[in-house]
Wavefront OBJ file of the C-alpha trace (Angstrom):
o trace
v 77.901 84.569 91.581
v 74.562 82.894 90.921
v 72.276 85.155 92.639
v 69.160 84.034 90.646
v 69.318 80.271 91.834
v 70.294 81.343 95.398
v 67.487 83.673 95.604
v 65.337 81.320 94.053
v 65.541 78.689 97.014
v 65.068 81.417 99.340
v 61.626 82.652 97.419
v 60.282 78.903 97.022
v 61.045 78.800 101.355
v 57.890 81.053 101.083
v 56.194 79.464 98.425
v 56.150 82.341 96.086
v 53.639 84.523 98.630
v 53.821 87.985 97.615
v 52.509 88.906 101.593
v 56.380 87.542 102.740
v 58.253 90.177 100.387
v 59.741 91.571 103.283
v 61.048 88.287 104.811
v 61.980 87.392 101.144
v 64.005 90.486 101.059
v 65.594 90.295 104.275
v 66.637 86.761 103.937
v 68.398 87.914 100.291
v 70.281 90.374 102.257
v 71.253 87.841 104.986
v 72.456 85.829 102.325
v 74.910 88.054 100.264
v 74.994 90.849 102.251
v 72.954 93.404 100.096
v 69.903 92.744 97.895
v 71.032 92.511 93.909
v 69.489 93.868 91.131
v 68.771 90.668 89.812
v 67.403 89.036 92.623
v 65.202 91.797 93.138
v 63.795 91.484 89.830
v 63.575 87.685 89.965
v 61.736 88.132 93.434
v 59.350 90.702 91.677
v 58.481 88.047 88.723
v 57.901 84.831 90.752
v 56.068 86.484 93.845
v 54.151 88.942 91.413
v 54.578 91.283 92.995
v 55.433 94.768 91.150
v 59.182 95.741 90.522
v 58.380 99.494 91.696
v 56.788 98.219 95.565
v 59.932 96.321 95.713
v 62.480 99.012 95.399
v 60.127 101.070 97.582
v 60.480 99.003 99.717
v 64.077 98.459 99.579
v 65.051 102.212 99.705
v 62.121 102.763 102.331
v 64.079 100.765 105.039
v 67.395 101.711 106.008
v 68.427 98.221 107.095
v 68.276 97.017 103.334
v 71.606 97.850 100.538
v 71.616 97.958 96.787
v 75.519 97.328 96.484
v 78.060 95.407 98.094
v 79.287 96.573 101.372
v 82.688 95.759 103.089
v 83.609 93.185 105.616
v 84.434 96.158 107.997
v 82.018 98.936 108.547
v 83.402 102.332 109.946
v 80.540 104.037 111.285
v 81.087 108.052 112.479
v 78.252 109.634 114.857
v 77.798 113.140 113.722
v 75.118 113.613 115.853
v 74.890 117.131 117.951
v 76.830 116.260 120.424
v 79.830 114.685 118.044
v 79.472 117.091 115.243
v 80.583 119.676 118.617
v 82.682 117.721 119.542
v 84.465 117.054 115.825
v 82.859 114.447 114.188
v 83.330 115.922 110.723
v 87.066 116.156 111.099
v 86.672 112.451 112.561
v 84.612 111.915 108.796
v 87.015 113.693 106.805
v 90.557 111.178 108.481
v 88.585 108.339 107.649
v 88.007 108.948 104.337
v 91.599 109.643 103.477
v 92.945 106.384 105.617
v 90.065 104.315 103.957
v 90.678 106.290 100.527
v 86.666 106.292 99.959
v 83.659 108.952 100.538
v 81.208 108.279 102.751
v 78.686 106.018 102.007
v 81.126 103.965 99.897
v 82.747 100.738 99.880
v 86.233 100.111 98.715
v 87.369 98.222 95.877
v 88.556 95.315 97.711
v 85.479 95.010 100.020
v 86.942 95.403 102.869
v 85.406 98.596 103.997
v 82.521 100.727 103.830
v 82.532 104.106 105.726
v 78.950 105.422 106.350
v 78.573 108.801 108.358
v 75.217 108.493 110.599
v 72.873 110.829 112.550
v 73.024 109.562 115.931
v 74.236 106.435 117.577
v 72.923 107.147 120.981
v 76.055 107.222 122.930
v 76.653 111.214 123.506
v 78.707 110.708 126.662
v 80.900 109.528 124.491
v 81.437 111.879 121.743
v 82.641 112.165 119.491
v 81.717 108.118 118.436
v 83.313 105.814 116.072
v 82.092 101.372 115.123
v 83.980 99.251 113.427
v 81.351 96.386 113.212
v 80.412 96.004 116.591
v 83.595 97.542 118.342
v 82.383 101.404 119.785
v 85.340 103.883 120.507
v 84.576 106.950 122.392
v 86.665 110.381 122.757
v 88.207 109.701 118.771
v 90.459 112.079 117.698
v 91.464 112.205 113.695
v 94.993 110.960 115.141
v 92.708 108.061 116.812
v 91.104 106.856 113.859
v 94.209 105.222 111.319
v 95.582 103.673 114.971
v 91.627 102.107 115.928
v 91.609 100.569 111.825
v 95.488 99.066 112.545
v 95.325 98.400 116.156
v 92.391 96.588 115.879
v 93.583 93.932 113.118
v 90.682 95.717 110.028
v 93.186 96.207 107.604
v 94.764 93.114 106.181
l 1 2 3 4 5 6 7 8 9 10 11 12 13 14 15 16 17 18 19 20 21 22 23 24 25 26 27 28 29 30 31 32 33 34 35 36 37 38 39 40 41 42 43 44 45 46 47 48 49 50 51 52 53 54 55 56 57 58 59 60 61 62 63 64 65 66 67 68 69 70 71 72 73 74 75 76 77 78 79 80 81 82 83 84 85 86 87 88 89 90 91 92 93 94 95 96 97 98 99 100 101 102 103 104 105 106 107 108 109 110 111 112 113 114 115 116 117 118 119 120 121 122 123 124 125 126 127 128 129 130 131 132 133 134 135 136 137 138 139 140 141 142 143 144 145 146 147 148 149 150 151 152 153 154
């Protein structure tokens, strides 16, 4: 993939300015899904802007990725009130039906399993996404029947 040319259109949208970094960088990420090393760099050489802001930038916010992430992204709550309620076991089924860790992405892109903190829906608990889909009440035997059920895995 050309990443340099594609991020170079995106950079010349704001005219090189090294005050719309931020909108430079979220726009990469819109583009191919996660900001790449290269484009980074490129971004850092044509805004001037230096390479060390950038990255601080890009591992300050939690919104932005430094690798590829899967079409499909399996999100488990461990928050209080799921961790209770068995959010770890939840963590630990996914990993062996996706065969990845969390915080990884599988070979074939299609998934990327990330455990997070809270997702604000404790009545719930214990929570599962996939994408945009919320399950509440998932059980371990839930979880491989939510990924087939729900057309993820091709």
């Amino acid at each position: 993939m050309d990443y340099i040319k594609k991020t170079k259109r995106i950079v010349d949208k704001y005219n090189n300015d090294k005050e719309a970094v931020l909108d430079i960088l979220q726009d990469v990420q819109e583009e191919f899904g996660y900001v790449p090393k290269e484009s980074v760099a490129y971004i850092a050489s044509a805004c001037s802007v230096n390479l060390s802001r950038l990255f601080g930038i890009l591992t300050f916010y939690s919104q932005f990725y430094l690798s590829p992430r899967g079409k499909n992204i399996l999100k488990v709550c461990c928050g209080t009130a799921c961790h209770v309620k068995g959010a770890e076991r939840n963590l630990a089924k996914a990993e062996e039906v996706l065969n990845i860790k969390d915080g990884q992405t599988s070979a074939d892109r299609m998934y990327t399993l990330e455990k997070i903190a809270c997702m604000g829906a404790c009545g719930l608990a214990p929570v599962v996404t996939i994408n945009k889909d919320v399950y509440g009440h998932v059980t371990p035997e839930r979880i491989d029947k939510i990924i087939k059920n729900k057309g993820y895995r091709e």
